[in-house]
N, CA, C and O atoms as CSV, one atom per row, in Angstrom:
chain,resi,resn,atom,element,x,y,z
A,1,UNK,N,N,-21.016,-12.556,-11.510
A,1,UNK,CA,C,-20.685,-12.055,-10.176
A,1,UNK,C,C,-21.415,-10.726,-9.987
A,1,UNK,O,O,-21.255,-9.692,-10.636
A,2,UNK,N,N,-22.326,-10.980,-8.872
A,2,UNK,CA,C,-22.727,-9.188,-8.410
A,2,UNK,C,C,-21.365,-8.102,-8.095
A,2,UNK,O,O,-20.216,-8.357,-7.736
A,3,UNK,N,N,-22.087,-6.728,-8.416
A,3,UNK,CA,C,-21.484,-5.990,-7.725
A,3,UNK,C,C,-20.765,-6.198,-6.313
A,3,UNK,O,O,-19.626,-5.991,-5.894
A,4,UNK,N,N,-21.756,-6.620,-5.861
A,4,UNK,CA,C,-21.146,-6.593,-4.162
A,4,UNK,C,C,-20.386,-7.894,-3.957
A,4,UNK,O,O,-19.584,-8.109,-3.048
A,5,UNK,N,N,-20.768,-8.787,-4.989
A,5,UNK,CA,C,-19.875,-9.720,-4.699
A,5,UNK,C,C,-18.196,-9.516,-5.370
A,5,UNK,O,O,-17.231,-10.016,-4.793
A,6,UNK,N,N,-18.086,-8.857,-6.420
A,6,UNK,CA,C,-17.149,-8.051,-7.117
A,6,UNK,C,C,-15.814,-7.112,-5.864
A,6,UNK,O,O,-14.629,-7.272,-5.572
A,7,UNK,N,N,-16.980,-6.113,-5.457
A,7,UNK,CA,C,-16.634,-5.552,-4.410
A,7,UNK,C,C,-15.929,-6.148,-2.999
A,7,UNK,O,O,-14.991,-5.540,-2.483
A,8,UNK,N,N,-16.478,-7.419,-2.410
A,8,UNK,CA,C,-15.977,-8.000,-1.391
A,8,UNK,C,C,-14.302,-8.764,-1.758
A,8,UNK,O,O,-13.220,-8.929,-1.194
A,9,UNK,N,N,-14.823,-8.994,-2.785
A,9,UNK,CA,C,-13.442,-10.216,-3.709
A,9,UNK,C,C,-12.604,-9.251,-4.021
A,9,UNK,O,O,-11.477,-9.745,-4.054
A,10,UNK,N,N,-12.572,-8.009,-4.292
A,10,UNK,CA,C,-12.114,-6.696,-4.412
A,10,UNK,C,C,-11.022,-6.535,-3.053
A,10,UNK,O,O,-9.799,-6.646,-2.963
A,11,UNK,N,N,-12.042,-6.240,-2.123
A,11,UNK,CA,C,-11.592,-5.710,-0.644
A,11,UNK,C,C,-10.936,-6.941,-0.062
A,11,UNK,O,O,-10.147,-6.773,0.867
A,12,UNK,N,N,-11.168,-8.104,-0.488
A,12,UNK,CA,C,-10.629,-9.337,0.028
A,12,UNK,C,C,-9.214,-9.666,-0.143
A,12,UNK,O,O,-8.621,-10.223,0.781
A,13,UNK,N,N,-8.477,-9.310,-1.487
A,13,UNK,CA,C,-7.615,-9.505,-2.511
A,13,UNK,C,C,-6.873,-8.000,-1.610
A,13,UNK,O,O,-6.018,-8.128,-0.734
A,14,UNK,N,N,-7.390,-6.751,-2.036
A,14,UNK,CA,C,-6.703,-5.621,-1.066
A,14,UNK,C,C,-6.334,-6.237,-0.028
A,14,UNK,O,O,-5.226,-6.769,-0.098
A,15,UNK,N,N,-6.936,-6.343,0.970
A,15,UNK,CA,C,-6.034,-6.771,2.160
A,15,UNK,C,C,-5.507,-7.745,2.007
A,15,UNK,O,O,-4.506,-7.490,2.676
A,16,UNK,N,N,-5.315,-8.935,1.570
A,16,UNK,CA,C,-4.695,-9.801,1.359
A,16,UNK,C,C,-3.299,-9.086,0.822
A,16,UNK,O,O,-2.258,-9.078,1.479
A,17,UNK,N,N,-3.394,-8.732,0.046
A,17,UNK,CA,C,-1.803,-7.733,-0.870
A,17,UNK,C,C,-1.243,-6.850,0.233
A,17,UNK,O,O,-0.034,-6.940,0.447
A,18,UNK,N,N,-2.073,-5.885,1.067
A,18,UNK,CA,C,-1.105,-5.425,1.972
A,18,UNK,C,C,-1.001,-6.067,3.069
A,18,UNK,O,O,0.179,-6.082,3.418
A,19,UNK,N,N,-1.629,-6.571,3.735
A,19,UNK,CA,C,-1.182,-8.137,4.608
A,19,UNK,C,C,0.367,-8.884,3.717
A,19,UNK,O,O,1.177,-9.252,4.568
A,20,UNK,N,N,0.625,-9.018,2.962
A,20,UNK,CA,C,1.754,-10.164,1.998
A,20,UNK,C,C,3.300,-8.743,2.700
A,20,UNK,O,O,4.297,-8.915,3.402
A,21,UNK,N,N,2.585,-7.242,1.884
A,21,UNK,CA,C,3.667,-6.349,2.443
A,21,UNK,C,C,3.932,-6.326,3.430
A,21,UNK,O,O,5.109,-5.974,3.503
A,22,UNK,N,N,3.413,-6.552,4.604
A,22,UNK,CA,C,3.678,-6.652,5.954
A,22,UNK,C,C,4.698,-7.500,6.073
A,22,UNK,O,O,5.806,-7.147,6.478
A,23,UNK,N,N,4.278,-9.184,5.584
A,23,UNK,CA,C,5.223,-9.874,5.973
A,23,UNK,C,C,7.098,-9.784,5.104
A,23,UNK,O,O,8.274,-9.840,5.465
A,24,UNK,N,N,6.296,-9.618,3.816
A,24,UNK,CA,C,7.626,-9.299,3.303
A,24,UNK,C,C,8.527,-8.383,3.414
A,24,UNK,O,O,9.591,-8.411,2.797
A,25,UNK,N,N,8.260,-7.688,4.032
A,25,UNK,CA,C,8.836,-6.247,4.760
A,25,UNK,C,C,9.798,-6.969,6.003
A,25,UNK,O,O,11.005,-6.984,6.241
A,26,UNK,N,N,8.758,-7.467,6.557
A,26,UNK,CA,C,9.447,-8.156,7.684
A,26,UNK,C,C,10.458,-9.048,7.980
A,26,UNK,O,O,11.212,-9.024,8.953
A,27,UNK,N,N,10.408,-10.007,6.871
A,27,UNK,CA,C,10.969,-11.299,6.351
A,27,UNK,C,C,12.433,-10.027,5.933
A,27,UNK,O,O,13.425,-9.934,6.655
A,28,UNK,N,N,12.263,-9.349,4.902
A,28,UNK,CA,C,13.479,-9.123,4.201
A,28,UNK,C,C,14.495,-8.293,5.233
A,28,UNK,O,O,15.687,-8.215,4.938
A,29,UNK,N,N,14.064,-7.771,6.267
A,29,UNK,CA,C,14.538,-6.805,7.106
A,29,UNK,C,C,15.634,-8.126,8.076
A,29,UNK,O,O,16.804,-8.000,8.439
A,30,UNK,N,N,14.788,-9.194,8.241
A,30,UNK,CA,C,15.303,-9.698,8.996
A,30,UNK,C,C,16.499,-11.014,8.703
A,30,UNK,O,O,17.279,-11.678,9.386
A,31,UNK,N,N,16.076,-10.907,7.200
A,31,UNK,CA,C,17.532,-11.841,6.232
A,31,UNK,C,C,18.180,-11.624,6.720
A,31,UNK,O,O,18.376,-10.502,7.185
A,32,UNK,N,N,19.275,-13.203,6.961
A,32,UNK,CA,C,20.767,-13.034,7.867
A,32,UNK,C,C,21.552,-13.228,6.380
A,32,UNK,O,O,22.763,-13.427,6.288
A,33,UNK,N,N,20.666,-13.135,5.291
A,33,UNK,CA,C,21.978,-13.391,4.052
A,33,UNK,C,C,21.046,-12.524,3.147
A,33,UNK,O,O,19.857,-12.358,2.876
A,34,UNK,N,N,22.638,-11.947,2.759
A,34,UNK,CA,C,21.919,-10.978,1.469
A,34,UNK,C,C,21.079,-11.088,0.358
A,34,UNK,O,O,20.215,-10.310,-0.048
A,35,UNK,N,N,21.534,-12.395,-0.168
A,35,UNK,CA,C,20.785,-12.687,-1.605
A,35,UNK,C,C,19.464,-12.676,-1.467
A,35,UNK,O,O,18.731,-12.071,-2.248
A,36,UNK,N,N,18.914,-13.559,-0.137
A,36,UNK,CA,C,17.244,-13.844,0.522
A,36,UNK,C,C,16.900,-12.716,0.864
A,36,UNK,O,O,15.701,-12.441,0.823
A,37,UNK,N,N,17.871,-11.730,1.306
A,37,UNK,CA,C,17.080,-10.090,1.627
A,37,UNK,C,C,16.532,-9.684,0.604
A,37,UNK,O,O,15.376,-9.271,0.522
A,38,UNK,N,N,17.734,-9.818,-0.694
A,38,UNK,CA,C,17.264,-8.951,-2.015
A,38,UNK,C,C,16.096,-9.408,-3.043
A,38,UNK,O,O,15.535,-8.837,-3.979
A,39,UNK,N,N,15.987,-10.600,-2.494
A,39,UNK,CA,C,14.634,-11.416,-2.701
A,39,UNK,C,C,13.566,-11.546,-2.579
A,39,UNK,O,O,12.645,-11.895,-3.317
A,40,UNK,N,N,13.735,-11.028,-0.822
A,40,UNK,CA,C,11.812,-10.636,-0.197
A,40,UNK,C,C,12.247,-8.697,-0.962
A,40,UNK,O,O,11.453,-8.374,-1.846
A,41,UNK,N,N,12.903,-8.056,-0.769
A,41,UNK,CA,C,12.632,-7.050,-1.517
A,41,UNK,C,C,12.495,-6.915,-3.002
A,41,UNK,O,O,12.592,-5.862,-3.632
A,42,UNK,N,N,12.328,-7.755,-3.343
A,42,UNK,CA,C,11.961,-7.804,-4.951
A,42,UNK,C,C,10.316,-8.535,-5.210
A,42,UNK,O,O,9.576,-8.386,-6.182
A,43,UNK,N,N,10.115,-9.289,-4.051
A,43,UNK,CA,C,8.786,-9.904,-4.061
A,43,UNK,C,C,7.859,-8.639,-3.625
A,43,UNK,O,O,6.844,-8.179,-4.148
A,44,UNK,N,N,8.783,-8.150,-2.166
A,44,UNK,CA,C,8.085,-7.056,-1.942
A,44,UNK,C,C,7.370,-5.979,-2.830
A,44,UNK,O,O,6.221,-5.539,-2.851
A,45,UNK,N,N,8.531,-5.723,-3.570
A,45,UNK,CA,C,8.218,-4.715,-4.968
A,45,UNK,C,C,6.887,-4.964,-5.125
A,45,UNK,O,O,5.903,-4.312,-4.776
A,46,UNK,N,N,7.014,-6.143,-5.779
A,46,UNK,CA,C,5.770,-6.734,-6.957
A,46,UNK,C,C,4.713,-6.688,-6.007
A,46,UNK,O,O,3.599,-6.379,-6.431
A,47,UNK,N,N,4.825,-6.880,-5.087
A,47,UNK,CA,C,3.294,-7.346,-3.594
A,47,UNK,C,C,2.831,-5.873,-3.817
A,47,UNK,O,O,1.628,-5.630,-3.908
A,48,UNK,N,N,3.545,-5.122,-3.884
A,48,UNK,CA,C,3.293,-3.367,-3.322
A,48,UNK,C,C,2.613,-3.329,-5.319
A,48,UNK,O,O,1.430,-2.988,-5.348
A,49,UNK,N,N,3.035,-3.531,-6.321
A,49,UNK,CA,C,2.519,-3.314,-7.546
A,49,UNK,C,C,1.286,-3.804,-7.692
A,49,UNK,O,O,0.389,-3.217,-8.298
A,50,UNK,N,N,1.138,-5.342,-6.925
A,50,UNK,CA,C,-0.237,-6.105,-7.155
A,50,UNK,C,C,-1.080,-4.802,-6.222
A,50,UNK,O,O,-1.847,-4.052,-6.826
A,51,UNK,N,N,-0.944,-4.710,-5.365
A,51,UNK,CA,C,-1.250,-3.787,-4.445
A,51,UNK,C,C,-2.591,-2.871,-5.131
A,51,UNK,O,O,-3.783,-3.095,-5.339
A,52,UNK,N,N,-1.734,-1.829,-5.323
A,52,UNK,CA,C,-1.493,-0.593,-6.380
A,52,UNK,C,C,-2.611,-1.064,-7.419
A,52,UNK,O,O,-3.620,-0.401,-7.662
A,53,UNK,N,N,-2.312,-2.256,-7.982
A,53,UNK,CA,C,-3.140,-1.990,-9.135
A,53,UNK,C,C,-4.736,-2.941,-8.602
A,53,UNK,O,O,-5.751,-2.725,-9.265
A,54,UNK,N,N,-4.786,-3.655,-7.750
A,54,UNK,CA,C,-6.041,-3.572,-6.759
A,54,UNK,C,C,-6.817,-2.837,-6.777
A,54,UNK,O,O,-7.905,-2.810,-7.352
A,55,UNK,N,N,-5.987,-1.706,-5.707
A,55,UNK,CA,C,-6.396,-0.072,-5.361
A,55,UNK,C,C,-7.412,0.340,-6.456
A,55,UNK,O,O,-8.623,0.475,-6.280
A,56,UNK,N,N,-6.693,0.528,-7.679
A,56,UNK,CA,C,-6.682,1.434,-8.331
A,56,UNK,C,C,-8.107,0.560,-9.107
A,56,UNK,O,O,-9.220,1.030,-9.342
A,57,UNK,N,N,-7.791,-0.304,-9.276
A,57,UNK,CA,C,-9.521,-0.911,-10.107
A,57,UNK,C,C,-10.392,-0.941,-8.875
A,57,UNK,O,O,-11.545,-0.669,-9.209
A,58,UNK,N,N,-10.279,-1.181,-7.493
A,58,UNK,CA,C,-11.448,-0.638,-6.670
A,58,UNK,C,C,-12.010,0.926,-6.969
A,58,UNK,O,O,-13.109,1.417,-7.231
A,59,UNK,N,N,-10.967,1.309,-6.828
A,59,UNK,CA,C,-11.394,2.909,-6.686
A,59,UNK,C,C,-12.140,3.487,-8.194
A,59,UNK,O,O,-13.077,4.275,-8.327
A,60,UNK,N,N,-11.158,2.611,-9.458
A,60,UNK,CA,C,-12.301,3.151,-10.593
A,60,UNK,C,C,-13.645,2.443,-10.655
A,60,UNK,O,O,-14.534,2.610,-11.490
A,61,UNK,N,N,-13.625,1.651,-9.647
A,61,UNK,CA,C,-15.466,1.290,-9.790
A,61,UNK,C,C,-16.022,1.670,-8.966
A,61,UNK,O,O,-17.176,1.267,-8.816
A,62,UNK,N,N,-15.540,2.484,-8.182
A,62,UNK,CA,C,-16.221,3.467,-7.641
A,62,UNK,C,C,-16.237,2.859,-5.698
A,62,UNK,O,O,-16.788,3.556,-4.846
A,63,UNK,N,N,-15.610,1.640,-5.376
A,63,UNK,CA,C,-15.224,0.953,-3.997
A,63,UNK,C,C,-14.822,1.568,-3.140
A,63,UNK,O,O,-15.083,1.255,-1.978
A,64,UNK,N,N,-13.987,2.740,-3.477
A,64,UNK,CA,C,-12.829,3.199,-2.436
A,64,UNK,C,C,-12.687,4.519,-3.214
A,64,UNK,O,O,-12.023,4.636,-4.244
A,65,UNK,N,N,-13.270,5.342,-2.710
A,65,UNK,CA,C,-13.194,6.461,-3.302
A,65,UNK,C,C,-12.202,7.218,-2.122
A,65,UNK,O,O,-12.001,6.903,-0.949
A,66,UNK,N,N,-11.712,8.261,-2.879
A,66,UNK,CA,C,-10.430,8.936,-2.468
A,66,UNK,C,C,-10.626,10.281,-2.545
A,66,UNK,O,O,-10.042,10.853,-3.465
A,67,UNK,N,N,-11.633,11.246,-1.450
A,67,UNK,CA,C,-11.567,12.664,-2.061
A,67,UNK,C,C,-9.570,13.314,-2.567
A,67,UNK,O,O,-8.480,12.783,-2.777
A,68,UNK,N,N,-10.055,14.466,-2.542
A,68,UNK,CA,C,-9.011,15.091,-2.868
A,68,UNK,C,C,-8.249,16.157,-1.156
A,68,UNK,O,O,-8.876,16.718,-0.257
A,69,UNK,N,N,-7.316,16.069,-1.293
A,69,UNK,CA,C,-6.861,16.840,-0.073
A,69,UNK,C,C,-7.367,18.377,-0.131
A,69,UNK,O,O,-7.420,18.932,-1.228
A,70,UNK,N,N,-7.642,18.888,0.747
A,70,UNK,CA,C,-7.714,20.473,1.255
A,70,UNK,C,C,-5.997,21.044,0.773
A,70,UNK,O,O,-5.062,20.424,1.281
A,71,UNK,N,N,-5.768,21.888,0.074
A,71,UNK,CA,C,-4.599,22.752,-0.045
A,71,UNK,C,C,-3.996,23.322,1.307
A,71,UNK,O,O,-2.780,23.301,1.503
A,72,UNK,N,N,-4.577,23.651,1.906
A,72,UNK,CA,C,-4.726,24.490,3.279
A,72,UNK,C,C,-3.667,22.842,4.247
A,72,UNK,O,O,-2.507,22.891,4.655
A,73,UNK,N,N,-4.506,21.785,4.310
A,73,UNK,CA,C,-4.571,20.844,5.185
A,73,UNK,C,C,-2.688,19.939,4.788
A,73,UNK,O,O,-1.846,19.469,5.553
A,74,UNK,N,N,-2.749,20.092,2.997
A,74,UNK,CA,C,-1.437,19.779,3.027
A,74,UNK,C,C,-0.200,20.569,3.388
A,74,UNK,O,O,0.751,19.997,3.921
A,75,UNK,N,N,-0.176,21.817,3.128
A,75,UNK,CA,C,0.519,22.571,3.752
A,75,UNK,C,C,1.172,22.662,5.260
A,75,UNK,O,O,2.308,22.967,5.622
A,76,UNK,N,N,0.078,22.300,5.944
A,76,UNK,CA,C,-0.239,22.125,7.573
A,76,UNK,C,C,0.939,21.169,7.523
A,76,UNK,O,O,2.103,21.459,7.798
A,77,UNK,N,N,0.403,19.800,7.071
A,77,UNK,CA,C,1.330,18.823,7.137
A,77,UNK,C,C,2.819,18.938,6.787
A,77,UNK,O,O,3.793,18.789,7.524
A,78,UNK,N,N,2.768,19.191,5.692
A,78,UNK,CA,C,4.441,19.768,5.219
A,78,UNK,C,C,5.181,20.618,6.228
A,78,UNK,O,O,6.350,20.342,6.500
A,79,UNK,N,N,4.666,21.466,6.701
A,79,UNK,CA,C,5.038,22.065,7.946
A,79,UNK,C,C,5.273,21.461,9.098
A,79,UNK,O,O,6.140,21.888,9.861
A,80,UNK,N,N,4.539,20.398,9.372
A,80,UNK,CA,C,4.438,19.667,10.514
A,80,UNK,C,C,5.317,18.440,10.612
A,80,UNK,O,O,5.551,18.033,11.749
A,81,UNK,N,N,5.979,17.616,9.302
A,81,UNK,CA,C,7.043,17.288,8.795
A,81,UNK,C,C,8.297,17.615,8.256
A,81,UNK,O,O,9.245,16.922,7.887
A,82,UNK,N,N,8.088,18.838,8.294
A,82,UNK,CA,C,10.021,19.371,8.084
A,82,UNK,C,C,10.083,19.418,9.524
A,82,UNK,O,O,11.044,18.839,10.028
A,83,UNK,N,N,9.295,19.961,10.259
A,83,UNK,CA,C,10.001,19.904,11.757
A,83,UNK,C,C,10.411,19.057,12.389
A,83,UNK,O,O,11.408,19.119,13.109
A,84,UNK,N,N,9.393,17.717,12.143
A,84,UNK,CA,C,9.944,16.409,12.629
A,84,UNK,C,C,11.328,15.836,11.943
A,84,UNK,O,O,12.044,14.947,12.404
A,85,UNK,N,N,11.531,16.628,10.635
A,85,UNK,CA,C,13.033,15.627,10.441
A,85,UNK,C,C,14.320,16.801,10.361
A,85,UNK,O,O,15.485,16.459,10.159
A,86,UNK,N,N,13.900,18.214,10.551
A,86,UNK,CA,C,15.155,19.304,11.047
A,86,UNK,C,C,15.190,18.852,12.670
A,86,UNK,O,O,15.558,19.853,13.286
A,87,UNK,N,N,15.012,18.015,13.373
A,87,UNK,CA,C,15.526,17.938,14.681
A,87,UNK,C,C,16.719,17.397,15.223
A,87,UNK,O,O,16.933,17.462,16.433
């Protein structure tokens, strides 16, 4: 397999995994019985782990690179989120 073909099957599989969270999010929210709620939230879990560990082998081959935040820029935010939930 090429790189880029690596890479697409990569990005293919990513969205596919958070596409699955979408629905299982959805599905479990909307269980009219508990046990099937606690069910899509346990699939959910694992969807969000496959996820995650996707991510994380794109990004160590270098697919999806992730600078680092500005210090300055998180701060901003933190600020800009306590206000939204002291209201």
């Amino acid at each position: 397999m090429s790189k880029l073909e690596l890479k697409d099957t990569l990005f293919c599989a990513l969205t596919a995994e958070k596409d699955l969270t979408t629905l299982y999010n959805t599905a479990a929210n909307e269980a009219m019985n508990v046990e099937l709620a606690e069910e899509f939230l346990t699939i959910l879990s694992e969807t969000h782990e496959a996820q995650y560990d996707i991510f994380k082998e794109t990004h160590k081959r270098g697919f999806y690179p992730t600078p680092l935040a500005d210090e300055t820029k998180i701060q901003e935010l933190k600020q800009k989120f306590c206000k939204c939930t002291n209201k």
